[in-house]
C-alpha positions as CSV (number, residue, x, y, z in Angstrom):
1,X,-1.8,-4.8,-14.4
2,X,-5.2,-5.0,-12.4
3,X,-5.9,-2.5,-9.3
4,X,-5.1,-5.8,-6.8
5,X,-1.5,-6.0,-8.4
6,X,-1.1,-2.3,-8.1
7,X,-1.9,-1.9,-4.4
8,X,0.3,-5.1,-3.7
9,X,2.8,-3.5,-5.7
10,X,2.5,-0.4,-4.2
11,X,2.2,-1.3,-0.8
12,X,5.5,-3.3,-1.0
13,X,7.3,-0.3,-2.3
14,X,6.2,1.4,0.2
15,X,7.6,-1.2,2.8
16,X,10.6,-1.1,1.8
17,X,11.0,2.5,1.2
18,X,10.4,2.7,5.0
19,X,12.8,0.3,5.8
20,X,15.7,1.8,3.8
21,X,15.0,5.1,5.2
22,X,15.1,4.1,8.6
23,X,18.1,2.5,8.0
24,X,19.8,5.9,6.1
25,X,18.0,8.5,7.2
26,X,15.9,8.5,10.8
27,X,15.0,5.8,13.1
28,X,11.4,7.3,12.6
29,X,10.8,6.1,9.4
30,X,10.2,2.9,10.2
31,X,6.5,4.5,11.2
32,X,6.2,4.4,7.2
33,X,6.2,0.8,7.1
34,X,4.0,0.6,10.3
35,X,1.3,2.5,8.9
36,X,1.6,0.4,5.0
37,X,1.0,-2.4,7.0
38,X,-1.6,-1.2,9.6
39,X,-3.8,0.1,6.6
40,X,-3.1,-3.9,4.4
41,X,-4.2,-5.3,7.6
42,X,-7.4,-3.3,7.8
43,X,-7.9,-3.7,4.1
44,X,-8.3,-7.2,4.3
45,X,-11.0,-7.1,7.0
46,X,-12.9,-4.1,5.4
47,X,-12.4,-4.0,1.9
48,X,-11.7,-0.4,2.1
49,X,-8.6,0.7,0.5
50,X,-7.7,4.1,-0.1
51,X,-4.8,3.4,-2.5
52,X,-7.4,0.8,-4.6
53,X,-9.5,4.0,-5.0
54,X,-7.1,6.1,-6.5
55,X,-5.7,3.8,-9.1
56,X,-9.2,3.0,-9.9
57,X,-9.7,7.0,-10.7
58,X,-6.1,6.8,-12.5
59,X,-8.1,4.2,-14.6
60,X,-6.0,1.0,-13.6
61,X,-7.9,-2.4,-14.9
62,X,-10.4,-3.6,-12.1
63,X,-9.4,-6.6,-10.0
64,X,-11.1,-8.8,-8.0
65,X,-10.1,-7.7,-4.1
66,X,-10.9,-4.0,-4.2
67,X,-14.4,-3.6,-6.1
């Protein structure tokens, strides 16, 4: 798995989680998956990703997205 996978991964996980707590937990949780897709939104316009950085440091394969 290459650091473009993992932050797709990861940011889908993290979509979801928010849903499901929302639905089980709080209302409020939705703000979860408002703020996973506020930061892959400006991700794709920056190129900045904070999650790419730290699976970089955790040593996860280089991709092409997040140099």
């Amino acid at each position: 798995m290459n650091v473009d996978r993992a932050v797709l991964a990861f940011a889908g996980l993290i979509v979801l989680l928010g849903v499901v707590l929302s639905l089980t937990v709080h209302p409020w949780w939705i703000a979860l998956s408002v703020f996973a897709g506020l930061n892959m939104l400006q991700a794709a316009f920056t190129g900045f990703c904070p999650a790419a950085m730290v699976f970089k440091a955790l040593g996860v394969k280089p991709g092409n997205a997040f140099r």
